[in-house]
C-alpha positions as CSV (number, residue, x, y, z in Angstrom):
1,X,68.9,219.6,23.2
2,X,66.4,222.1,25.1
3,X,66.9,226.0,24.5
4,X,64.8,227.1,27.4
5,X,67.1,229.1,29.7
6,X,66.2,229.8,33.5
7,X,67.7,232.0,36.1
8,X,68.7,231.1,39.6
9,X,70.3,233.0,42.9
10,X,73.3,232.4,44.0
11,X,72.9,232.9,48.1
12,X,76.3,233.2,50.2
13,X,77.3,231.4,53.3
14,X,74.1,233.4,55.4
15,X,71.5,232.3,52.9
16,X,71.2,235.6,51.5
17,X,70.8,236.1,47.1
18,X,73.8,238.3,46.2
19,X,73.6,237.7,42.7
20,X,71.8,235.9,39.8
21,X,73.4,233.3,37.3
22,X,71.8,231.8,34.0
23,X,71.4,228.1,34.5
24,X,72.5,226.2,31.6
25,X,69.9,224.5,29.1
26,X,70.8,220.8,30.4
27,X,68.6,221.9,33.7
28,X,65.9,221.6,30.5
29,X,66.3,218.4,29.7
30,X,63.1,216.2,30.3
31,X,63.3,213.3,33.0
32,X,63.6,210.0,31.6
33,X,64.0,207.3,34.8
34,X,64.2,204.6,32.3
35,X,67.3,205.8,30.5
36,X,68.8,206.3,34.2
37,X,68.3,203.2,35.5
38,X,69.6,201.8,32.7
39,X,72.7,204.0,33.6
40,X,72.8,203.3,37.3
41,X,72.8,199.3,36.5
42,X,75.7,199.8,34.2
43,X,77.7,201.8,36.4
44,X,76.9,199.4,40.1
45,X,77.5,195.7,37.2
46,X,81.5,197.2,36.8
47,X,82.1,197.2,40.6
48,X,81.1,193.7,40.8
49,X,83.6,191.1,41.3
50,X,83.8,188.1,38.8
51,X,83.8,184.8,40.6
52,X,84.2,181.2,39.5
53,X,84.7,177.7,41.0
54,X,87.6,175.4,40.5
55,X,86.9,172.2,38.0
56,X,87.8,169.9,39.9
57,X,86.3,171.4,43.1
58,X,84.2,168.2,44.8
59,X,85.6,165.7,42.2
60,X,89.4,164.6,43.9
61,X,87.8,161.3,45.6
62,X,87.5,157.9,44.6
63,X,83.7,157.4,44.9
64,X,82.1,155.2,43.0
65,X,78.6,153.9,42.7
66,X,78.1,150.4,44.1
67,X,75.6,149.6,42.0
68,X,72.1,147.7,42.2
69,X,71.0,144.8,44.9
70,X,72.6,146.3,48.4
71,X,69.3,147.5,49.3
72,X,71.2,151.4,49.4
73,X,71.2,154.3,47.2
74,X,73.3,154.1,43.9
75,X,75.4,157.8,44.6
76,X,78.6,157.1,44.4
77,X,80.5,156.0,47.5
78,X,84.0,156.1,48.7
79,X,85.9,152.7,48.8
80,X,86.7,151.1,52.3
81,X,84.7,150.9,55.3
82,X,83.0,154.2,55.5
83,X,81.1,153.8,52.7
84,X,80.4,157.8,52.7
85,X,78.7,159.6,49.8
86,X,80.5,161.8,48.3
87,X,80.9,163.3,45.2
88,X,77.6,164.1,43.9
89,X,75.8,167.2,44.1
90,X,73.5,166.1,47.0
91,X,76.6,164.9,49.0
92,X,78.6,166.4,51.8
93,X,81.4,167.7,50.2
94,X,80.0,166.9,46.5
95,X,80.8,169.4,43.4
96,X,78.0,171.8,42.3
97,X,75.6,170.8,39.7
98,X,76.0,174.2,38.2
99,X,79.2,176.4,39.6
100,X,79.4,179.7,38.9
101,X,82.3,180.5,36.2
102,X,84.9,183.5,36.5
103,X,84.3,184.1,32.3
104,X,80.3,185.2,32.5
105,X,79.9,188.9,31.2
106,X,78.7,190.3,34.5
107,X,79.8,194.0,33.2
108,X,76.9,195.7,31.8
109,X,77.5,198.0,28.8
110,X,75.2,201.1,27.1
111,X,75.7,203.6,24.3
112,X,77.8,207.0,25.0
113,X,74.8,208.6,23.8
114,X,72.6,206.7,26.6
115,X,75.2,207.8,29.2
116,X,75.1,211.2,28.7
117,X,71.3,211.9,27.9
118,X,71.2,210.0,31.5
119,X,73.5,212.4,33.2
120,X,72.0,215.2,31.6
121,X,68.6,214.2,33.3
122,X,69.8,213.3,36.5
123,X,71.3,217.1,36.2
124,X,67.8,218.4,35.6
125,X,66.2,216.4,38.1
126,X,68.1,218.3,40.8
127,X,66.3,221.6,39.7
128,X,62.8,220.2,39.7
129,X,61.2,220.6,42.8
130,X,58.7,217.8,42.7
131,X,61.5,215.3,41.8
132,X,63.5,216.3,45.1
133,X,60.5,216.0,47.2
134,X,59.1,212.5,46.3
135,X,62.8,210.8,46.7
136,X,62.1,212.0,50.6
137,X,64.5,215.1,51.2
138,X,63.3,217.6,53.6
139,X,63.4,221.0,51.6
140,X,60.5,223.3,53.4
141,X,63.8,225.5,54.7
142,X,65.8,225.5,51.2
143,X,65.1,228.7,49.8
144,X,65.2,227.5,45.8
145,X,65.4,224.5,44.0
146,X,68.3,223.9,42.3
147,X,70.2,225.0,45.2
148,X,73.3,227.5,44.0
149,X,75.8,228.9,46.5
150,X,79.0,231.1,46.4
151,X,82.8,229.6,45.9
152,X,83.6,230.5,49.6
153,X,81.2,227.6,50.4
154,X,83.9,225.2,48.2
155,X,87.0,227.0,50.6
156,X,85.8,226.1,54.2
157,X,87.9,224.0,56.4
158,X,86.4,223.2,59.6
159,X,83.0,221.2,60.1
160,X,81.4,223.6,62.0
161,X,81.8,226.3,59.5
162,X,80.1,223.8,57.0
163,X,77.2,223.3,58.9
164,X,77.0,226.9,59.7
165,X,76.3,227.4,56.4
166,X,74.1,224.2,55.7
167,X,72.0,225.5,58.6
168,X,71.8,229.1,57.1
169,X,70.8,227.6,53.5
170,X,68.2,225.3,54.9
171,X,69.6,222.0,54.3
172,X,70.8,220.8,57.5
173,X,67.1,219.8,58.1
174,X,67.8,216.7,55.4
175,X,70.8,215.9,57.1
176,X,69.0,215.0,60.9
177,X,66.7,213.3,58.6
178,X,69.7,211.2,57.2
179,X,70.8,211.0,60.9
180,X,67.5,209.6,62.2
181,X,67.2,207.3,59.8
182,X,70.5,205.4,60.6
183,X,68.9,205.0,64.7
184,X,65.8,204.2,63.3
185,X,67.3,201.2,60.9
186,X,69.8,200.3,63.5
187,X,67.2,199.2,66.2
188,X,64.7,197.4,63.8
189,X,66.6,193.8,63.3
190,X,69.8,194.7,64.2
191,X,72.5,191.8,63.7
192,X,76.0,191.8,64.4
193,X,78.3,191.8,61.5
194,X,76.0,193.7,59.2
195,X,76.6,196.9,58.2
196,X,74.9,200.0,59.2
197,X,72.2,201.7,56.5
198,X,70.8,205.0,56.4
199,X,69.1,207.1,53.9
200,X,70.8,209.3,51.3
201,X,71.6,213.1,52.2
202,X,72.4,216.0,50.1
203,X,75.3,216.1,47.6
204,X,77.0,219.1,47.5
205,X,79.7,220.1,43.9
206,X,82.3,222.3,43.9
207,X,85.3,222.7,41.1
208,X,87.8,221.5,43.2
209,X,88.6,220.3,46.4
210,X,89.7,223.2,48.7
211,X,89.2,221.4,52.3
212,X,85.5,221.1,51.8
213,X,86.0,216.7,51.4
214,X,88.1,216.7,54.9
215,X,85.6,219.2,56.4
216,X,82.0,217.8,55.8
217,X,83.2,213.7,55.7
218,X,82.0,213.5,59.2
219,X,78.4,214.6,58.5
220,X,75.9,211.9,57.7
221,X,74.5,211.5,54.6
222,X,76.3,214.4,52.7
223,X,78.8,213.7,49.7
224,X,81.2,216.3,47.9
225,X,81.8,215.9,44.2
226,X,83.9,217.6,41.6
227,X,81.9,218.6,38.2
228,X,84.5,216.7,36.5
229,X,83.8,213.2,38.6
230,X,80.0,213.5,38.1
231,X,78.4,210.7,37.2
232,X,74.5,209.5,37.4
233,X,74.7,207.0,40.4
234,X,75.6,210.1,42.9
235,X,72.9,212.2,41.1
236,X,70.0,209.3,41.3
237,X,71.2,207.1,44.4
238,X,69.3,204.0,43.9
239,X,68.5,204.7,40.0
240,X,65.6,207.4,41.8
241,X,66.6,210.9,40.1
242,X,66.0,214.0,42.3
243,X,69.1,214.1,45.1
244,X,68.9,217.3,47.2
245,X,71.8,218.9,45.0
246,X,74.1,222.1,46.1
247,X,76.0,223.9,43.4
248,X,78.7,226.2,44.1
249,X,78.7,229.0,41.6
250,X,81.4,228.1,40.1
251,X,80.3,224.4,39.7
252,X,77.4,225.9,37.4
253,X,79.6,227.8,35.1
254,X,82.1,224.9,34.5
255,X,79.1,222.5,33.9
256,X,78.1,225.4,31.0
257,X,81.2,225.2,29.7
258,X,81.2,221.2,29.8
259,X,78.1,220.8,28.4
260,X,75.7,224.0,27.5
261,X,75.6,227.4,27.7
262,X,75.5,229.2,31.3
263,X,77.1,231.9,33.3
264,X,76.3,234.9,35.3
265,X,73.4,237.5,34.7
């Protein structure tokens, strides 16, 4: 693993520094996109559902071909006066040539050791500024990248107090992105019955859920994590590593202690 060790602010709810923190060495870890796509795939192949087709499906009729010299195809035909194909695979009603069966492996598997070099990198994409930039986030008004804030950001209750503090930390600028997106993809070929896309917002991890989940749920695009519950699909949306990333301060240490060295300065 990487030794290099970096510091970072911490900035309370008013996007002010009050302190300085050691960043754990997995923020060093070298971005490898191939190792988390590989990871994503995996992860999006077990929420799949496994489907199949019954064996008999298209096969409980009494068609038979009629043979050669009646001047009409020889597809197998239902006895009486209809005459009807049915069937096979080109009929109305036929069985398919090739039906999909419930026992294919659609579950994707990779080594522990892929896994967590993958997470590890996702983790270190969030601190490199470049990498947040080209997956589309606006950060002009985020004072650093990685993006470390107090615990009392992890203990508010009430939306408005969240975007209080996503406005003073420069962030909420991603989020009207996020919210622009969904008119802009919602009047170019809109159907009915489809669901609504927009882009992907900031992701914001805490320690434990205090309120923040109830509070910020309304606000497009953003998603609150535990340290414990992080996995590479909510760090590289898409298998594309560099998601505008908030840490609380206290999501920073227990990530040291989880996987490298870190704490305050």
């Amino acid at each position: 693993m990487p030794t290099a060790k970096k510091t970072a602010n911490i900035y309370d709810l008013q996007g002010k520094p009050t302190a300085k923190t050691t960043l754990p060495t997995i923020f060093a870890t070298p971005l490898r996109p191939d190792i988390i796509k590989r990871a994503v795939l995996a992860i999006q192949s077990h929420r799949r559902q496994p489907q199949g087709r019954d064996p008999m499906a298209g096969k409980r009729t009494s068609a038979e071909s009629r043979g050669t010299g009646l001047g009409i195809s020889r597809v197998p035909r239902i006895k009486g006066g209809s005459g009807r194909a049915a069937f096979a695979p080109s009929t109305v009603g036929g069985r398919q040539p090739q039906p999909p069966t419930s026992q294919k492996k659609i579950a994707k598997q990779i080594p522990k050791k892929e896994t967590r070099l993958a997470l590890f990198s996702a983790i270190a994409a969030t601190a490199s500024k470049d990498a947040v930039a080209s997956r589309g986030h606006v950060i002009e008004d985020v004072p650093q990248i990685p993006l470390i804030v107090a615990d009392s950001f992890g203990k508010l209750t009430k939306t408005r107090e969240v975007e209080d503090a996503l406005v003073h930390l420069g962030v909420l600028s991603d989020v009207y992105r996020v919210r622009a997106s969904r008119n802009i993809r919602a009047g170019k070929g809109k159907r009915r019955g489809r669901k609504m896309k927009q882009a992907v917002g900031p992701l914001i991890v805490v320690v434990e859920n205090q309120g923040l989940v109830s509070a910020a749920r309304n606000i497009p695009g953003v998603c609150i994590v535990t340290v414990d519950d992080l996995n590479v699909e909510l760090l590289a949306p898409g298998a594309h590593a560099g998601r505008l990333t908030l840490w609380t301060s206290g999501a920073v240490e227990r990530l040291g202690e989880l996987y490298g060295e870190g704490g305050n300065a």
